[in-house]
N, C-alpha and C positions, 0 to 999 in steps of 0.2 A: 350615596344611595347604593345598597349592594341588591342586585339580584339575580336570582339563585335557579327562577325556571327560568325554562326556555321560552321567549319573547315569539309567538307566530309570528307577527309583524317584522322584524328583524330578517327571519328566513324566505317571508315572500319577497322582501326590498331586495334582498341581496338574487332571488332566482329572479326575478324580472330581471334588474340587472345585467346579468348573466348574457339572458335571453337577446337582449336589447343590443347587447354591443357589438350582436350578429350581423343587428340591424345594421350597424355601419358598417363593419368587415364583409360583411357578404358582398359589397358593390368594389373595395376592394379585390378582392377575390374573383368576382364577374368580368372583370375589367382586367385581371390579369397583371395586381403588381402596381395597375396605375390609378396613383390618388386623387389625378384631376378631379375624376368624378365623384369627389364626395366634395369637391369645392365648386366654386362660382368663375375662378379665373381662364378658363378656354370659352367665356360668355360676354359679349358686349351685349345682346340683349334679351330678349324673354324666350325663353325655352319651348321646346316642343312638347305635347303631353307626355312624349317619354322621359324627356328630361323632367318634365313637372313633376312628374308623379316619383321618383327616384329623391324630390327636395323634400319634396315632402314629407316622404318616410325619413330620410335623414332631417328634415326639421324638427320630428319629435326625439330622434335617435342619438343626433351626430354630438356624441362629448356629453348631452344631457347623461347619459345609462352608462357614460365610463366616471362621470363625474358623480351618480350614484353610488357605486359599484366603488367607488374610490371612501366615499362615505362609510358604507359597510365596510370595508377592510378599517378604517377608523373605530367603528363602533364593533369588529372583531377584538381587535386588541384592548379595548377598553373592559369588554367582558371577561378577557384574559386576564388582564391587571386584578378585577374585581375576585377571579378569583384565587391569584397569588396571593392578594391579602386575607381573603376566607382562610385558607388552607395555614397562612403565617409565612408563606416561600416568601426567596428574596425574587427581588424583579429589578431586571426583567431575567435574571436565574436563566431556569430551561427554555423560557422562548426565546431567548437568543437561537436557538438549534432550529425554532420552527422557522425565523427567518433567516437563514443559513439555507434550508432545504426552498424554502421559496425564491430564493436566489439562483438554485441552482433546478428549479422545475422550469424554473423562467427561461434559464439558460438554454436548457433541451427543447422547449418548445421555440423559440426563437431559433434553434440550430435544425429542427427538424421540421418543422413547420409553418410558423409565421415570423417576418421579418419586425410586424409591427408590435411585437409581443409587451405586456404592461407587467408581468410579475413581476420580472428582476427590477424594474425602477419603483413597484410598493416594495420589496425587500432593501431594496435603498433607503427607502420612507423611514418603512420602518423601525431601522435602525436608529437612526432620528428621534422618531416618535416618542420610541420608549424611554427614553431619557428625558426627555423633558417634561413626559407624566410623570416621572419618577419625582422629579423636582417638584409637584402640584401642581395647585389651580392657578397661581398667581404665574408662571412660567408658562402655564399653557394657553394664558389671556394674551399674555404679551408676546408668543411667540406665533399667535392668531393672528395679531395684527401687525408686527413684521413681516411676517414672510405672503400673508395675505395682500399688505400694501406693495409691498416688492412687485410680486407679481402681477398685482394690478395696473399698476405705474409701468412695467415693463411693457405690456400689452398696451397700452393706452398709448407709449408713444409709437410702438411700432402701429398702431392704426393711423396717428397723426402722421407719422413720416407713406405710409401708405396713401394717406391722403394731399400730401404732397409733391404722389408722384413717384415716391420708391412702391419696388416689385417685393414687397415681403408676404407675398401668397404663395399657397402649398402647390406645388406642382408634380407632375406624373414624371414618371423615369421610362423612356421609351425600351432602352436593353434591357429592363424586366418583363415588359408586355412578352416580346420577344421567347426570353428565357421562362417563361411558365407556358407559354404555349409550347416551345418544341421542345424546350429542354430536359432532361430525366432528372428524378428527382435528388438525385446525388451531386448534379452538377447545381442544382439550385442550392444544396446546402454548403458547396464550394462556395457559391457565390453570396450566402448570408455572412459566412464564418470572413471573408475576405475582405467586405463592406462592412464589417463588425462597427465598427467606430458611425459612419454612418446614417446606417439603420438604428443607432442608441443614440442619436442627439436628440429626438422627439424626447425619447424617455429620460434623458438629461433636462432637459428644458423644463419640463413642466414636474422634475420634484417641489419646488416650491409649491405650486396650485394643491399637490400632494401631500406637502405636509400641513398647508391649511384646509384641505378637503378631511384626513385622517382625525387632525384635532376637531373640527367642528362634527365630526364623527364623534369622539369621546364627548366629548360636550353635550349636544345631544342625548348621548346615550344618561349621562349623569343627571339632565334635565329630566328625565322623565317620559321624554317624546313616543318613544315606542311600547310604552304601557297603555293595556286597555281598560285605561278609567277616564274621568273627568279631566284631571291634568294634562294626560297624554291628547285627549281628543281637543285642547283646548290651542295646548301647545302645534299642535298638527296644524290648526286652523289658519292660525298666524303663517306656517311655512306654503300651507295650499296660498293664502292669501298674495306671499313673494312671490310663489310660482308665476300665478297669472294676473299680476297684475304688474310685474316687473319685470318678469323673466320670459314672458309669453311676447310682448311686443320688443323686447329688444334681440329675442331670436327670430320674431320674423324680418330683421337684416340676411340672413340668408338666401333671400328672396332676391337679394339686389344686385344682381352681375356684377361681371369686374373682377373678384377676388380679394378688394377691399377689405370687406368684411368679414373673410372667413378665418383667421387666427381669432380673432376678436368674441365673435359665435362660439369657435368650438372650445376658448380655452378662459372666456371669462363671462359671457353672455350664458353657454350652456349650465355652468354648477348653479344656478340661480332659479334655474328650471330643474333643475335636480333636485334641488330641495322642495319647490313644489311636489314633483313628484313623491313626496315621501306623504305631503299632505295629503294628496290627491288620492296614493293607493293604501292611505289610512280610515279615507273615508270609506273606498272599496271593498277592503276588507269588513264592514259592518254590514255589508249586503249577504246576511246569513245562508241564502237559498243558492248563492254559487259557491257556498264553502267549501264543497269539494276541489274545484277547481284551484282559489288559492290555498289548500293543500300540495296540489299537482307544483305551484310558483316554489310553496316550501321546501317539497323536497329537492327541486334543482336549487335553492338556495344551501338546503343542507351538504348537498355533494357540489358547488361550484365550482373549484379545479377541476373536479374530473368532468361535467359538462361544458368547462370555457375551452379547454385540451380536444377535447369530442364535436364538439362544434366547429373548431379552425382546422381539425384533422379533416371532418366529411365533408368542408367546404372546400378544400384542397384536392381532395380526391375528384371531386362533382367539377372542379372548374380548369384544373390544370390539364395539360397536354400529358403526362404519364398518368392520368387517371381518367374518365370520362371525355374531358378534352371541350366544355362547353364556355368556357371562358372567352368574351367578344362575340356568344353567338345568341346570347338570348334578350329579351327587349324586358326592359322594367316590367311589368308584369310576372314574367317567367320569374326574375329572380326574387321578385317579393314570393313568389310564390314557395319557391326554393325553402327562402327563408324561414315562413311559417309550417312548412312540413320539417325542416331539422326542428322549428323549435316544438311541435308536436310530438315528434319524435323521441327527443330530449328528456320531456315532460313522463310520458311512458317508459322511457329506460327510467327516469331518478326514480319512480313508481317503486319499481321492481326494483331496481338495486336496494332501497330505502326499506319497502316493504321486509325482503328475504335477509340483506345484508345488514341494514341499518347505517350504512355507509358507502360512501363511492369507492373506485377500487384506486384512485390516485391518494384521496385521504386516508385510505386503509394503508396504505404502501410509507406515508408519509406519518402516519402514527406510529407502527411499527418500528421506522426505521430509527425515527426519534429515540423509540422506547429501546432498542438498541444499542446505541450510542452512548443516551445517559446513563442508562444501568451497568455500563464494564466500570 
């Protein structure tokens, strides 16, 4: 199936996305470094409403919207592939350079900004990726369900062995509380570049989950699913359906202290609610009378590097000790609040930039520089 417009749907899944994955980074960031708080393990038993209300938003958030957000980067490339063969190029030809540059945006934003950064391990993906499209359908069924079972099997024992009594829940780093609150921001990028190894084992770990989130990304895309006909709305129905009826009670484990449960949630329980989600805001999208709005979702989908960069940049400024300096000092409330004004925010810059530029100024940076390179 080749197609040749621009899919609306495509571009609101990926600015939600976007949006979403603030939702978890921001408590992150609030907290100064420490990931307790987006787990269950500093809890033997039920939470205070500050605590409550903080699960909550990371129950719709936490891994669901990076497990989306993983999907569109899948269904990115497949639209690239689709149209390398339009045009007759070989592939993956010049997008090799595009993920080259995504390796190396990943690299600056993890150097200068967040530790917990996801481009450079999709530029890992991706390299991957493109070769096993390149091989077909048949390579990309079977490499669905290796690297799919892999991954699942791997999580599945480390929750048995969790349930047996091993500690394999996420825990906080107390010398970075520490070092974002007093520390200037040079010495913080001392100390990313230092822990290098580290702070990329996350992003190690879960290429697998990555490279079957990307294929079932082309898959999808080849299905049909984000077309606005009878097919697409048919197909959608079936994923809203995973969502919640499979994906909805197995994430509300998060709910259940201890720490248990939280590799489990965010790295194999949440992509299953991710795909709901795709059903969910397919149905959304047919709500004609807020169409402006998911416009607003599209164009932060159409510029997302330059709003996922813009987002961990002002959440950095707003929480750290060389910036604002609010970090450990506001209650759930405040930083959902936070939240929803960067991502209003957001929405209003992709406006304007999208509007005047027709492009963010990291993808403009990143187009050029490509067009650069391959034309000497």
């Amino acid at each position: 199936m080749k197609v040749q417009q621009r899919l609306p749907l495509i571009d609101m899944l990926r600015g939600f996305a976007v949006l979403g994955t603030l939702g978890t980074n921001i408590w992150i960031f609030a907290y100064l470094g420490d990931i307790s708080y987006i787990t269950t393990s500093n809890y033997s038993g039920w939470w205070s409403l500050n605590d409550f209300l903080r699960m909550v938003v990371l129950f719709f958030v936490n891994g669901k919207l990076l497990g989306l957000l993983t999907i569109m980067f899948g269904v990115g490339l497949e639209l690239k592939y689709q149209q390398a063969l339009r045009k007759g190029n070989a592939w993956p030809g010049m997008y090799i350079w595009t993920i080259v540059f995504l390796f190396m945006e990943g690299l600056i934003h993890f150097t200068l900004v967040m530790e917990y950064d996801i481009l450079m391990s999709y530029a890992v993906t991706a390299i991957i990726v493109v070769f096993i499209v390149k091989f077909g359908d048949k390579a990309i069924k079977r490499a669905l369900y290796v690297f799919g079972s892999f991954h699942a099997v791997m999580i599945l024992l480390i929750l048995v062995s969790s349930l047996l009594g091993a500690n394999a829940s996420l825990t906080g780093v107390d010398p970075v509380v520490s070092l974002y609150e007093n520390g200037t921001w040079f010495e913080q990028i001392q100390y990313r570049l230092t822990n290098f190894l580290y702070y990329r084992t996350e992003a190690i770990f879960i290429i697998p989950m990555n490279i079957f989130l990307f294929l079932l990304g082309v898959k999808l895309m080849r299905n049909g699913v984000f077309l606005q006909n009878d097919k697409g709305r048919q197909a959608r129905q079936k994923l809203f359906k995973i969502g919640i009826f499979i994906g909805v009670p197995l994430n509300l484990l998060i709910f259940i202290p201890g720490g248990v449960f939280d590799l489990p949630v965010r790295y194999l329980f949440a992509p299953i609610l991710s795909i709901g989600y795709i059903g969910i805001l397919g149905k959304v999208l047919e709500y004609k009378k807020l169409d402006w709005l998911w416009k607003r979702f599209g164009e932060i989908g159409k510029m997302s590097l330059s709003c996922y960069v813009l987002q961990n940049t002002m959440a950095s400024i707003i929480f750290y000790g060389w910036g604002l300096g609010l970090g450990g000092k506001l209650n759930s409330i405040e930083v959902i609040g936070i939240w929803l004004t960067l991502s209003l925010f957001q929405l209003f810059i992709a406006h304007i930039c999208i509007k005047h530029f027709h492009v963010g100024p990291m993808e403009w940076i990143r187009k050029n520089a490509i067009q650069s390179v391959t034309q000497k």
